[in-house]
C-alpha positions as CSV (number, residue, x, y, z in Angstrom):
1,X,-27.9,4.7,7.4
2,X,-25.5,5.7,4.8
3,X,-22.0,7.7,5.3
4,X,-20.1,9.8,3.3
5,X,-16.8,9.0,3.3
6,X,-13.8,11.6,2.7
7,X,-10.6,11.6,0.3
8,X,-7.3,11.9,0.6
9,X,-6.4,14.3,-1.9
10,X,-10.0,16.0,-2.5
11,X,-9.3,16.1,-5.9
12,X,-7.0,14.7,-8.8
13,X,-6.3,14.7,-12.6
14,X,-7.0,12.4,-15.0
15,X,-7.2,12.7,-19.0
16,X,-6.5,16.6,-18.5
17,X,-9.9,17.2,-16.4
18,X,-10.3,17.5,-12.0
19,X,-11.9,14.6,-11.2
20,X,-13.3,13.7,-7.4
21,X,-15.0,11.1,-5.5
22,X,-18.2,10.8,-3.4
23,X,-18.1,7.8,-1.2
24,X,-20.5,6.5,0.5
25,X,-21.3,3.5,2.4
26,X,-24.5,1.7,3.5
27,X,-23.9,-0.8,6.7
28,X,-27.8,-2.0,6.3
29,X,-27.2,-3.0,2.6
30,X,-23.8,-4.2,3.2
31,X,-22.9,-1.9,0.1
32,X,-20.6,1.2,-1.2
33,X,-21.1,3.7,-4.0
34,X,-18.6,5.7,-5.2
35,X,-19.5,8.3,-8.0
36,X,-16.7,9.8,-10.1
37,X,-17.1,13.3,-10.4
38,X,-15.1,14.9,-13.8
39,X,-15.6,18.5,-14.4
40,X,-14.5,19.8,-17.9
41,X,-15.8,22.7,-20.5
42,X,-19.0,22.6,-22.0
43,X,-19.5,21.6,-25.8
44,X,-17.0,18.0,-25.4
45,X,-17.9,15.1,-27.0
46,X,-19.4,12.7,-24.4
47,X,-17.4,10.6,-22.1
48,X,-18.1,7.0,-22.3
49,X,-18.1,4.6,-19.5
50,X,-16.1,2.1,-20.9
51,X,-13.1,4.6,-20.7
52,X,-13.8,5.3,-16.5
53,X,-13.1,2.4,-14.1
54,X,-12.9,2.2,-10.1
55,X,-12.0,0.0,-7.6
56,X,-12.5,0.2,-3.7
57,X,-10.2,-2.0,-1.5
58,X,-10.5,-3.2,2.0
59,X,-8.3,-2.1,5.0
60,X,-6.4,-5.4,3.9
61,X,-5.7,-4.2,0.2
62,X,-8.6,-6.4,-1.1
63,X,-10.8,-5.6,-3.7
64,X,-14.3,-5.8,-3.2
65,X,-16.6,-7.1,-5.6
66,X,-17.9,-4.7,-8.5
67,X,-22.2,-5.0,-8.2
68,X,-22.8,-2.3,-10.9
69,X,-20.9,0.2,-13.3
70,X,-22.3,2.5,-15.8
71,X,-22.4,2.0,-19.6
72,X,-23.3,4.0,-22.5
73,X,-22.8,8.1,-22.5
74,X,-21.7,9.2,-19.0
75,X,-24.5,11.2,-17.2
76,X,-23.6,15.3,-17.9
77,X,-24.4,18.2,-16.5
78,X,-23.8,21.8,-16.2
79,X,-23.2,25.2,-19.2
80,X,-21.3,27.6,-20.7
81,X,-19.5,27.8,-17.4
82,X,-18.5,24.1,-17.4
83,X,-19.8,20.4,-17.1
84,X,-20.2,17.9,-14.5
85,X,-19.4,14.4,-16.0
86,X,-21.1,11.6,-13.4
87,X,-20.1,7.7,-13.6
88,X,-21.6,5.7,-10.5
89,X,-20.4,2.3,-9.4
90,X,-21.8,-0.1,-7.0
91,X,-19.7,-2.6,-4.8
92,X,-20.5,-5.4,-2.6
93,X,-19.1,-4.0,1.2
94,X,-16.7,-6.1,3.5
95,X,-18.0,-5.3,6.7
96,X,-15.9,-2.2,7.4
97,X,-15.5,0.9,5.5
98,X,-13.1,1.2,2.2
99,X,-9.6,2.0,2.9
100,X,-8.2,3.0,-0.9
101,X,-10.0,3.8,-4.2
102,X,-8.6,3.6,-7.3
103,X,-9.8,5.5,-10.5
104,X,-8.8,5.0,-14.2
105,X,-9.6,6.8,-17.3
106,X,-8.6,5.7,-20.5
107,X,-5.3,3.8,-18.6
108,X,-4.3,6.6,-16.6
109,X,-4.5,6.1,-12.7
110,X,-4.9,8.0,-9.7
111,X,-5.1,6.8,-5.8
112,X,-7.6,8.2,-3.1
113,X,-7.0,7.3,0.7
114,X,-10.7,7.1,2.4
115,X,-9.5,9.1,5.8
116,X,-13.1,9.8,7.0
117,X,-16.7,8.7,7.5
118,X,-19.7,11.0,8.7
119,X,-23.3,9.7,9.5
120,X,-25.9,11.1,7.3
């Protein structure tokens, strides 16, 4: 069973562009995803991965272990109206659900509090 966890704020900025978070976690494979959401107009230049990073820590402040992170050209999506830009990240889970995530782009740092969890 896998839940989707919920942010504290919904949404940020980062590098000029909303960014958001979709958390969820898996208890069965004892692991967490969290997919960084950027939206931003159409006809950019491609993110690269190398510029996003996350973190998700523990109730205790602890990170937990990165098991995968995107490379290359960031996953995008969307038109004329705007673009969804997609970087996924694995991590190993602790036992309990993520307290904190923490998302960089190109230095710049923003905070989300995980305040929920729903069964899915």
């Amino acid at each position: 069973m896998v839940r989707e966890l919920t942010t504290d704020p919904k949404s940020s900025r980062l590098g000029g562009m909303p960014v958001m978070l979709k958390v969820g976690s898996s208890e069965t494979a004892h692991e967490c995803e969290v997919t960084v959401v950027f939206s931003r107009a159409d006809n950019l230049a491609p993110l690269e991965a190398h510029d996003v990073e996350a973190q998700l820590l523990d109730a205790r402040g602890t990170p937990l272990q990165l098991l995968e992170r995107p490379s290359g050209n960031l996953v995008e999506f969307g038109g004329t109206l705007g673009n969804s830009v997609n970087a996924l990240f694995r991590f190993q889970s602790s036992g309990g659900a993520p307290s904190e995530a923490l998302v960089s782009y190109r230095g710049e740092s923003v905070r989300f509090q995980i305040v929920a969890a729903n069964a899915k």
